[in-house]
N, C-alpha and C positions, 0 to 999 in steps of 0.2 A: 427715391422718395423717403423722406425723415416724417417718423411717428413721434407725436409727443405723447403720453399718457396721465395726467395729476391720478395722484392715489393707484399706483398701478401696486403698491407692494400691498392692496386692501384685496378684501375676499375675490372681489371682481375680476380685478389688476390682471391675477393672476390667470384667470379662465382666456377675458382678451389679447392677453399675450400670445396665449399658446393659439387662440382664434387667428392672429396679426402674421404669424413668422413667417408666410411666403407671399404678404404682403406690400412690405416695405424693406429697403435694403439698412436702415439705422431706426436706432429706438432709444429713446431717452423715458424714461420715467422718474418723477417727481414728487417729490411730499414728504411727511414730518417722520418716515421712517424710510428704511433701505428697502429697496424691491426686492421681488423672491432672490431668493441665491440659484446660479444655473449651474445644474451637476448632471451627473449620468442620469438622475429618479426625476428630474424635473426638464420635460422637452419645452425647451423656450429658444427664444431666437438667440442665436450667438451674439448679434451685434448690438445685444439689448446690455446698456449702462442706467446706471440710476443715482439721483441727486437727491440730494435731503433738502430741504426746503419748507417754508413755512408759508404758503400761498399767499397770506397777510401780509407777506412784506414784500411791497410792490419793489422796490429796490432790488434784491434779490430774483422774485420772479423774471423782473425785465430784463436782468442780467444773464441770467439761462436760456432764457426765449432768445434773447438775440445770441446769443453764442450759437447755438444750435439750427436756428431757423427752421421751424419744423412745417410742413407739407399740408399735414392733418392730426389736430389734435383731439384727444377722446378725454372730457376731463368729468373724471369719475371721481376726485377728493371732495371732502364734504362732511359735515360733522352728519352721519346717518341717523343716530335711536332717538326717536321722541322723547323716551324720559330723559333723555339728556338735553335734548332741545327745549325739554321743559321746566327742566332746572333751573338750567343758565340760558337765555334767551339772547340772550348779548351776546356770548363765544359764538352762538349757532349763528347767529348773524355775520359776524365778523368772518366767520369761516365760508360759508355759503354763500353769502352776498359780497364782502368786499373782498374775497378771496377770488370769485367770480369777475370781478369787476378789473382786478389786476393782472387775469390774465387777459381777457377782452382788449385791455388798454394797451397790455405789452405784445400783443399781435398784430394791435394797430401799428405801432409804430412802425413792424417791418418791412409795412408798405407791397406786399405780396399779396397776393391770389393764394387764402386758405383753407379748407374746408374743417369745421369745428363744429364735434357734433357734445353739445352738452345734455349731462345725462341728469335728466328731472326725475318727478316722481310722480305716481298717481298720487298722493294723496294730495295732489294743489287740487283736484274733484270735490273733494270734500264726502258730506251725504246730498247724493245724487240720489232726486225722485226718485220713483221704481219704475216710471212711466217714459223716464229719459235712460235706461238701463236696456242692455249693456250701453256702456256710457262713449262716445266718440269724443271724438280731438275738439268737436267745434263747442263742446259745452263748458259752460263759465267755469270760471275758477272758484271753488266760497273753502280756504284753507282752515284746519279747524286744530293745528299748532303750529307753536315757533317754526318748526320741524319744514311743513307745508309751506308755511307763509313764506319762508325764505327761500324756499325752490321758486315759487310762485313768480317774486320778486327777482330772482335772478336769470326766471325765462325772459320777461320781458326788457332788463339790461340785453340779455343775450343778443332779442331781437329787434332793439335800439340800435346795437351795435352794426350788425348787418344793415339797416337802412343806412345808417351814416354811411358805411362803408361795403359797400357789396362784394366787392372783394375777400371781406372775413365772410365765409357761404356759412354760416350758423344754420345746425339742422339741429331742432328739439326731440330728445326719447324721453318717454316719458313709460317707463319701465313699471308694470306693476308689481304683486311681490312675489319675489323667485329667489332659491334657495337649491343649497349643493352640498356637497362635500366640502370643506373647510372656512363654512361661514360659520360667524359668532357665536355662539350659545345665548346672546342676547336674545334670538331673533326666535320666531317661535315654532317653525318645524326641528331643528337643533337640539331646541332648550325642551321641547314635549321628549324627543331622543334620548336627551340626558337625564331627565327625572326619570325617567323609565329606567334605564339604566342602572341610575345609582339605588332607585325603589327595588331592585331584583334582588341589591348586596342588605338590603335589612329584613329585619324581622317582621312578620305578618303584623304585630302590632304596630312599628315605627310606619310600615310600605302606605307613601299615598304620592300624589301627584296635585300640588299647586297650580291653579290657573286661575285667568280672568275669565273674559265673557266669550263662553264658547260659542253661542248664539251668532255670533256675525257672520258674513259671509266674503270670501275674497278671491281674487282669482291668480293661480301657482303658474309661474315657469318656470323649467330646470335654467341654472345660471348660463350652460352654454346654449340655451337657444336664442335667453337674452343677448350673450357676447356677439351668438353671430348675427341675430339683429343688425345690432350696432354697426359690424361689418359693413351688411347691406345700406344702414343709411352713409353710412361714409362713401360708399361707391354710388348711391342710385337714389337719395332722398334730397328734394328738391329743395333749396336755400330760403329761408323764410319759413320752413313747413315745420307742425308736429306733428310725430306717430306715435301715440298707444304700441308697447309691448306685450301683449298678452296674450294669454289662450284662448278667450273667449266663453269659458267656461267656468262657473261661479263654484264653490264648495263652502260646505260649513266646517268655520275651524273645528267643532264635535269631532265630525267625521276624520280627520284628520287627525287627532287623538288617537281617535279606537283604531284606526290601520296601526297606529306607532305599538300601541298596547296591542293590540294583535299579535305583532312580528314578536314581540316578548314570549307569546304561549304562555302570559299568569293573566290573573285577574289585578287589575292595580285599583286601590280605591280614588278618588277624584275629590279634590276640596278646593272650592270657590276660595282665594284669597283678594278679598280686597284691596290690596294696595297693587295689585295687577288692574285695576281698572283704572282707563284713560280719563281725562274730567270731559272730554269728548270725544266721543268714539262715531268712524265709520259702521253703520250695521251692513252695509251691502253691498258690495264693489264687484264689478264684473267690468271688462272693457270690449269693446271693437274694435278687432284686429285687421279690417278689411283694408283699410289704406297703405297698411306698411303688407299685407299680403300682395297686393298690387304690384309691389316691388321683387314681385318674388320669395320671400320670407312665407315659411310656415315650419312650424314647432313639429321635434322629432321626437322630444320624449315624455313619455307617458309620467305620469306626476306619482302612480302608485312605484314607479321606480324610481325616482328620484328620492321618492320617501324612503326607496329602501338602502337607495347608496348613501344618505344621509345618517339613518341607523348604524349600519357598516361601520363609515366612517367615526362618528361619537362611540362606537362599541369600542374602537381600536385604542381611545383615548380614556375613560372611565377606568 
């Protein structure tokens, strides 16, 4: 059995791989940088090679796809951060959507029985009433950036694709937000990590911590319960379907703060910066996890640890 992975050298990539290795007997991964490197510090599958590639260029793609002919593909490339989606609205498109689209096309072609589980996002939800909360798979879409819109937009290519052809078994994850060890500083359990951090090396007068709107509320899982998710819908989720990854359990980003400045042992002061607010913001995201627990799926780790292996890890770098 042949794995293909887009984006596998991204935060994720690298969690799934090590989720994958006694999975499948070959691995390809794909995208605009080289996959992790395999040494004695990093257990990944030996038979795992990687392509550079630019998903935009259908030529290209269909050239790799067909060389390799892969089994089941997990395609996690994708421009991720809002503010970048909300920059350039165009790239986020062309990446997310026609990047999407050229793999879809180049899987057709192989004419094979494939299972292809594309990795969405809550945020195609949008703000969800409080009354339709915790929010399930069957609630509409209302995307509220570039970001969402173009996930939104490339579920349902995904599950065009599978009508046309049933054969390509398209399963949707639609992952909420979860974080780990060697994700971005973009993102914001990471990026609260490393203000803290770099706040501890100044002077009481310089020490403070920039944020936006603490007030929201959303729902954490550590990255490897998402990957083995994933796992599971590649084994056991039904063709046409989507599953909510989540805890089920809502938090205010506050709270999540004061655990980060906890694990410090100082007092850090906190300053509102403006230009950290969205022009539209989710206030309250929580999901139901019940469909993909059906499958067998349920979350191992507790999220005050993950906050702390994410600490650890930004400590190691600072």
């Amino acid at each position: 059995m042949k794995c293909l992975i887009t984006g596998a050298a991204g935060f994720v990539g690298f969690y799934l791989l090590k989720e994958l290795k006694e999975s499948y007997s070959d691995f390809l991964g794909i995208g605009i940088h080289p996959g992790p490197k395999i040494d004695d510090d990093i257990d990944l599958p030996r038979s795992y090679r990687s392509a550079i590639c630019d998903i935009r260029n259908l030529e290209h793609v269909g050239e790799l796809i067909q060389a390799f002919s892969p089994d089941t593909v997990f395609h996690l490339a994708a421009q991720p951060f809002v503010p970048r989606a909300v920059e350039d609205p165009g790239e986020t498109l062309e990446i997310n959507v026609q990047g999407t689209l050229n793999i879809l096309e180049s899987l057709r072609r192989l004419k094979k029985k494939i299972r292809f589980i594309y990795i969405s996002s809550s945020d195609v939800y949008g703000n969800v009433p409080e009354s339709f909360l915790p929010v399930d798979e069957s609630a509409f879409t209302a995307p509220l950036n570039p970001y969402s819109a173009s996930k939104a937009c490339a579920e349902i290519y995904c599950l065009q694709y599978h009508r046309w052809d049933p054969d390509l078994e398209v399963v949707i994850a639609r992952p909420f937000n979860h974080t780990g060890p060697r994700q971005s500083l973009n993102f914001v359990i990471p990026n609260f990590c490393e203000q803290v951090l770099t706040a501890l090396k100044q002077s009481d007068l310089e020490r403070k911590i920039l944020v936006g709107d603490l007030s929201s509320t959303r729902d954490f899982l550590d990255v490897r319960d998402v990957v083995h998710a994933y796992r599971v819908l590649s084994e056991k989720g039904k063709p046409g379907e989507i599953y909510n990854i989540c805890s089920g359990k809502e938090i205010v980003i506050q709270d999540i703060l004061e655990q980060i400045i906890a694990a410090s042992g100082e007092k850090i002061p906190v300053e509102i910066d403006p230009s950290r607010f969205r022009p539209a913001e989710m206030k309250r995201l929580v999901g139901n996890n019940s469909k993909l627990q059906k499958l067998g799926w349920e979350p191992k780790f507790a999220l005050s640890d993950t906050i702390r292996d994410v600490y650890r890890w930004v400590s190691e770098r600072v």
